[in-house]
Every structure is written in structure tokens, then in C-alpha cells.
C-alpha positions in Angstrom: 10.6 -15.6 26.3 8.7 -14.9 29.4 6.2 -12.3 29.8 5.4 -10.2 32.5 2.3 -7.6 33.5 3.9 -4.0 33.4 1.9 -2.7 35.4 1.4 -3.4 39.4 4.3 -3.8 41.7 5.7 -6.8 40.1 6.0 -4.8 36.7 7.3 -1.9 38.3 10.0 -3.7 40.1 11.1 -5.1 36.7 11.3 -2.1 34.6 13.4 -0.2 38.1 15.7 -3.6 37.6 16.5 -3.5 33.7 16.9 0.3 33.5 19.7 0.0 36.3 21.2 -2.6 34.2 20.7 -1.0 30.8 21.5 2.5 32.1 25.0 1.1 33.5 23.7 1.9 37.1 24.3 -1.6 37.4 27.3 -2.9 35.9 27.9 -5.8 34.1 29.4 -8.2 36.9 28.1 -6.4 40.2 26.5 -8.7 42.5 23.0 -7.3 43.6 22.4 -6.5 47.4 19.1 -7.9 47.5 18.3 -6.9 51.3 18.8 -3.1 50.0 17.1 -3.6 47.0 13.8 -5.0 48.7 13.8 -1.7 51.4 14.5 0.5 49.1 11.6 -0.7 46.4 9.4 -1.6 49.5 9.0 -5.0 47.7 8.6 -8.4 49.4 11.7 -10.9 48.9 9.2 -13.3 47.1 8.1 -10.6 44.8 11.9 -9.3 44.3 12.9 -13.0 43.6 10.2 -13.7 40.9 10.8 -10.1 39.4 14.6 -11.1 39.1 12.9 -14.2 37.2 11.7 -12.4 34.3 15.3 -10.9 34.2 17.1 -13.6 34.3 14.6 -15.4 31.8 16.3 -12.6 29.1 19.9 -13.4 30.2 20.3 -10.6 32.3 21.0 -11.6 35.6 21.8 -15.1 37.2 22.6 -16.2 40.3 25.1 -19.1 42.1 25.8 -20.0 45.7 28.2 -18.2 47.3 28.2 -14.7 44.9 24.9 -14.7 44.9 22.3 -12.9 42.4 24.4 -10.8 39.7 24.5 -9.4 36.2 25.5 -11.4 33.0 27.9 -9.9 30.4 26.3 -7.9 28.0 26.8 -10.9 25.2 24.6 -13.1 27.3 21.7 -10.7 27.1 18.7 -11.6 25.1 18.7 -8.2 23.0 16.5 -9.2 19.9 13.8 -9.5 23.4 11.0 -6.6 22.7 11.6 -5.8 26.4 15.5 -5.6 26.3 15.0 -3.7 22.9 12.5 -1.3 24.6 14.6 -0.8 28.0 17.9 0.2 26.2 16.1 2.5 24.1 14.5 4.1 27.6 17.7 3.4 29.4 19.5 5.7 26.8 16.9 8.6 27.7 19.4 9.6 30.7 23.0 9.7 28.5 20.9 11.0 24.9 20.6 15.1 24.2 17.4 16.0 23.5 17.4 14.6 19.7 18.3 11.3 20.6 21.4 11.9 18.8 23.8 10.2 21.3 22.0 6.8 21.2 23.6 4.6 18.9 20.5 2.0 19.0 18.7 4.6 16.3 21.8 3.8 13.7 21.7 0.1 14.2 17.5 0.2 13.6 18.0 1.9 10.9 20.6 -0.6 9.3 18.3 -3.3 10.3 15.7 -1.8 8.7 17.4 -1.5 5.4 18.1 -5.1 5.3 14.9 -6.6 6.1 12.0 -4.2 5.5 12.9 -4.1 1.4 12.9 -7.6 1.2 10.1 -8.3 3.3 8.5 -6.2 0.8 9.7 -7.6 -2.0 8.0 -10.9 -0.7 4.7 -9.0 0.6 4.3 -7.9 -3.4 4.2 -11.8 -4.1 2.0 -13.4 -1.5 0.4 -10.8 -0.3 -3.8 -11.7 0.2 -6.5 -9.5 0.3 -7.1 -9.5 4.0 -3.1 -8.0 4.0 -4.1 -5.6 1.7 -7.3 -4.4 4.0 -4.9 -4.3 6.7 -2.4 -2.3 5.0 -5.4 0.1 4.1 -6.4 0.5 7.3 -3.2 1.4 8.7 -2.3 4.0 6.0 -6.1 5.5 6.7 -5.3 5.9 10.7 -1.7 7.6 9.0 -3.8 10.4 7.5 -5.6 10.9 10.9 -4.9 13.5 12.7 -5.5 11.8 16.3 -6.5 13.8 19.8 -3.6 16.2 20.6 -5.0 15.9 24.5 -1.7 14.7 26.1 0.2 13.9 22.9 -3.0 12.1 22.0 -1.6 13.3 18.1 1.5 12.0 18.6 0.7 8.5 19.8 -1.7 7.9 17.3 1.4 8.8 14.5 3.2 6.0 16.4 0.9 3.6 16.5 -0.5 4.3 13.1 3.1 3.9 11.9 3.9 0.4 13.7 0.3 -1.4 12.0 1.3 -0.5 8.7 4.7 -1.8 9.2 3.8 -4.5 10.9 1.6 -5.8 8.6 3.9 -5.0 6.0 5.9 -8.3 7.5 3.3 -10.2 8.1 2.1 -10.1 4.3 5.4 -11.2 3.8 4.0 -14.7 5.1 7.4 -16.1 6.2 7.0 -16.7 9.5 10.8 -15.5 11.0 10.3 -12.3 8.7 7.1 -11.8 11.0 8.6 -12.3 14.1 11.1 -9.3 12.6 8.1 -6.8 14.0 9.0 -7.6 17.5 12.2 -6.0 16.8 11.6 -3.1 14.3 8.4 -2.4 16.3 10.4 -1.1 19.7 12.7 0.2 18.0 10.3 2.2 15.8 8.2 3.6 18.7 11.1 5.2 20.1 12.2 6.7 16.5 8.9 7.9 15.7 8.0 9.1 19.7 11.3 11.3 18.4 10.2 12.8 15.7 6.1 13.4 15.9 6.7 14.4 20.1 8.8 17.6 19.3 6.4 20.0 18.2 8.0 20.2 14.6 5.8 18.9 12.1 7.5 15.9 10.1 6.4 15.4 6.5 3.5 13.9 5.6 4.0 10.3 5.6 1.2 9.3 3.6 2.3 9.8 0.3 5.8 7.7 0.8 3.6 4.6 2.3 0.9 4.9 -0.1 3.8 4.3 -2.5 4.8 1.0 -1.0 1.6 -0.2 -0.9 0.2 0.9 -4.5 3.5 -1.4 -5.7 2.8 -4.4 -2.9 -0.9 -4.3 -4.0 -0.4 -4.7 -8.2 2.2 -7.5 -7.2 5.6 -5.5 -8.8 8.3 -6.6 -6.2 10.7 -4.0 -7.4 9.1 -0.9 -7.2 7.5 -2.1 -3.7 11.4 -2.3 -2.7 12.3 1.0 -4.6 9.5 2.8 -2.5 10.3 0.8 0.6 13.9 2.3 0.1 12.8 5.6 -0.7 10.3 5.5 2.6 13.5 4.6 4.9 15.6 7.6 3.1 12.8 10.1 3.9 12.3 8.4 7.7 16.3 8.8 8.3 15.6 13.0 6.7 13.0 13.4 9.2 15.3 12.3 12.0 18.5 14.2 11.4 15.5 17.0 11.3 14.9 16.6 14.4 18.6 16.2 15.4 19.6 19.6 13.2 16.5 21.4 15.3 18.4 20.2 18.8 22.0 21.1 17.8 20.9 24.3 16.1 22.1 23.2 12.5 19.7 23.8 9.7 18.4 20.9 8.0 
């Protein structure tokens, strides 16, 4: 997986790229005019080139004498990447209604979600250690928080307060792919809860529901940690269609 600094000209030139791609701008197959590309970003040709690097390092785009640089077929695309993850979920702002009801991405998280976050907890309730367990607390304390509402100051601090607990949810799991899961739920998961805490209608109080999880993780009882973990997902996919029944004007 390579990396890249999002910020600066090379980062910017990267994220204009993949949302083209993502967005459908740039379809699957087109061969990318280069020359247009660099004048129109105001780029150099090196610094287009080792942009289109990154891109290509996520099998996005390739290139061959004679057709030159172009894009891969969806099914070559790296989309378990945390970048390609967070780029369709962006990319989808343009063809989404206000809810984020037309992005299809939010039904797959949450199917993904129901498969590994219960059993990652069911593991957590096992081997968790005490420094999981201060992490856990320290997550679920930043929950109750209510943040600086300065530029949605409140909001991010929901999301981000959201992503450590679950994030070290996995990582008490102590198998190693199950942690690498949080590079996955995690973009997803932004983009879910940037829904629902950025709208100006207050979701429930998610304390109580991950308080649950973690009361069960930390006596060691595997199956109520994955009966709360269950019942946590149900009430995350009720605050959702919440915000989906605000947008559409149904009642929720």
C-alpha cells in the first residue's frame, strides 16, 4: 500500500484524480490526456506522473506504450484501500440526496459490520488486557463529551470519539487480520457518523449502548459482549434511517 501526504500539491492532485475516477467522471477504460490534465491542474508532468503513482499503486490506473496512461476495471481496484474506501464514499457526495440515502457503500458497511464487529468482540471478551480496557475507557469518556461546536468542532469530536472505541474494540481482539479490519470499518464509519452527528438532529445518546459492550468485554462473558455489539449496530442502523426519514420527509 503506498502512502501519500494529502496535503500540498501532490496530495491535491491525487484526491482531484480518484474522485474523477470514483465519481465516473473518468470512466473505467478512458485513456487520460495527460497534457490537459497537467494545464488544467497547473501541475508539473513529474509531479502528475508520481501522483498517477499512488493511483496506480491501488490498481486504479496503469499505463502501456502506445494507449498510454488509463483506468483499470473496477475489479482491479484495491477497494479494501482506506483511501479507495474513503474516495468512493466522497465520490458518492455528488450522486447521494442529502441523507446519503442513494449510496449503496452505507448498506455494504453495515453488512460488514455485522459480520466482523460481533465476533471481534466475542474474541476482545477473551483476551482482552488491561491496557485494552483503559483504552476502551478512554474512548467511551471522549463519547460523553460534548466537544467545541466552533465549526462542527461537536460533530468531529462524535466521529472521532466513535472510531477509538471501535477501533480498539478490534485491536483487543488481538488477531492481527481482525485489526487490520479498522482500516476498513474506520472510513467507512467516519462517513456514517459525519451523517448522522453533522445534521443538526440530535442522535441518541450513544453512551449507554457502548458502555454495554464494554461492561460484557471487561467481565470476560463473550456472549453478551456480542448481544450488545448486535444491539449497538441495530440502534446505529435506527439513527441512520433517522436521518434518511428527516431528508425524505417520512417520520421515523
Amino acid at each position: 500500500m503506498v502512502g501519500y501526504a494529502r496535503r500540498g500539491v501532490h496530495g491535491q492532485t491525487v484526491e482531484t484524480i480518484a474522485h474523477r475516477v470514483l465519481s465516473g467522471r473518468i470512466g473505467e477504460g478512458d485513456t487520460l490526456d495527460l497534457g490537459a490534465l497537467q494545464a488544467e491542474l497547473g501541475v508539473s508532468l513529474t509531479a502528475l506522473r508520481e501522483s498517477l503513482k499512488v493511483l496506480a499503486a491501488k490498481g486504479m490506473v496503469d499505463a502501456r506504450q502506445k494507449r498510454g496512461t488509463f483506468v483499470r476495471p473496477r475489479a482491479d481496484w484495491h477497494l479494501l484501500d482506506a483511501d479507495v474506501l474513503r474516495w468512493q464514499f466522497e465520490a458518492m457526495d455528488g450522486v447521494r440526496d442529502a441523507s446519503g440515502a442513494g449510496n449503496p457503500l452505507l448498506g455494504d458497511l453495515d453488512e460488514v459490520r455485522g459480520i466482523v464487529e460481533p465476533a471481534a468482540v466475542r474474541l476482545a471478551a477473551r483476551r482482552r488486557t488491561d491496557e485494552d480496557l483503559a483504552a476502551l475507557e478512554e474512548a467511551l469518556a471522549a463519547m460523553g463529551e460534548e466537544g467545541e461546536e466552533g465549526d462542527g468542532g461537536g460533530a468531529a469530536h462524535a466521529v472521532e470519539a466513535d472510531l477509538a472505541f471501535h477501533g480498539a474494540l478490534l485491536r483487543a481482539s488481538h488477531n492481527e487480520l481482525l485489526e487490520r479490519m479498522d482500516l476498513v470499518i474506520a472510513a467507512g464509519l467516519a462517513y456514517r457518523d459525519r451523517l448522522v452527528h453533522g445534521t443538526g438532529r440530535s442522535p441518541r445518546d450513544p453512551v449507554p449502548s457502548h458502555r454495554a459492550v464494554l461492561d460484557a468485554v471487561r467481565v470476560g462473558d463473550a456472549d453478551a459482549a456480542e448481544a450488545a455489539m448486535r444491539k449497538l449496530l441495530d440502534q446505529a442502523a435506527r439513527d441512520l434511517g433517522r436521518v434518511v426519514g428527516a431528508s425524505d420527509g417520512s417520520v421515523g
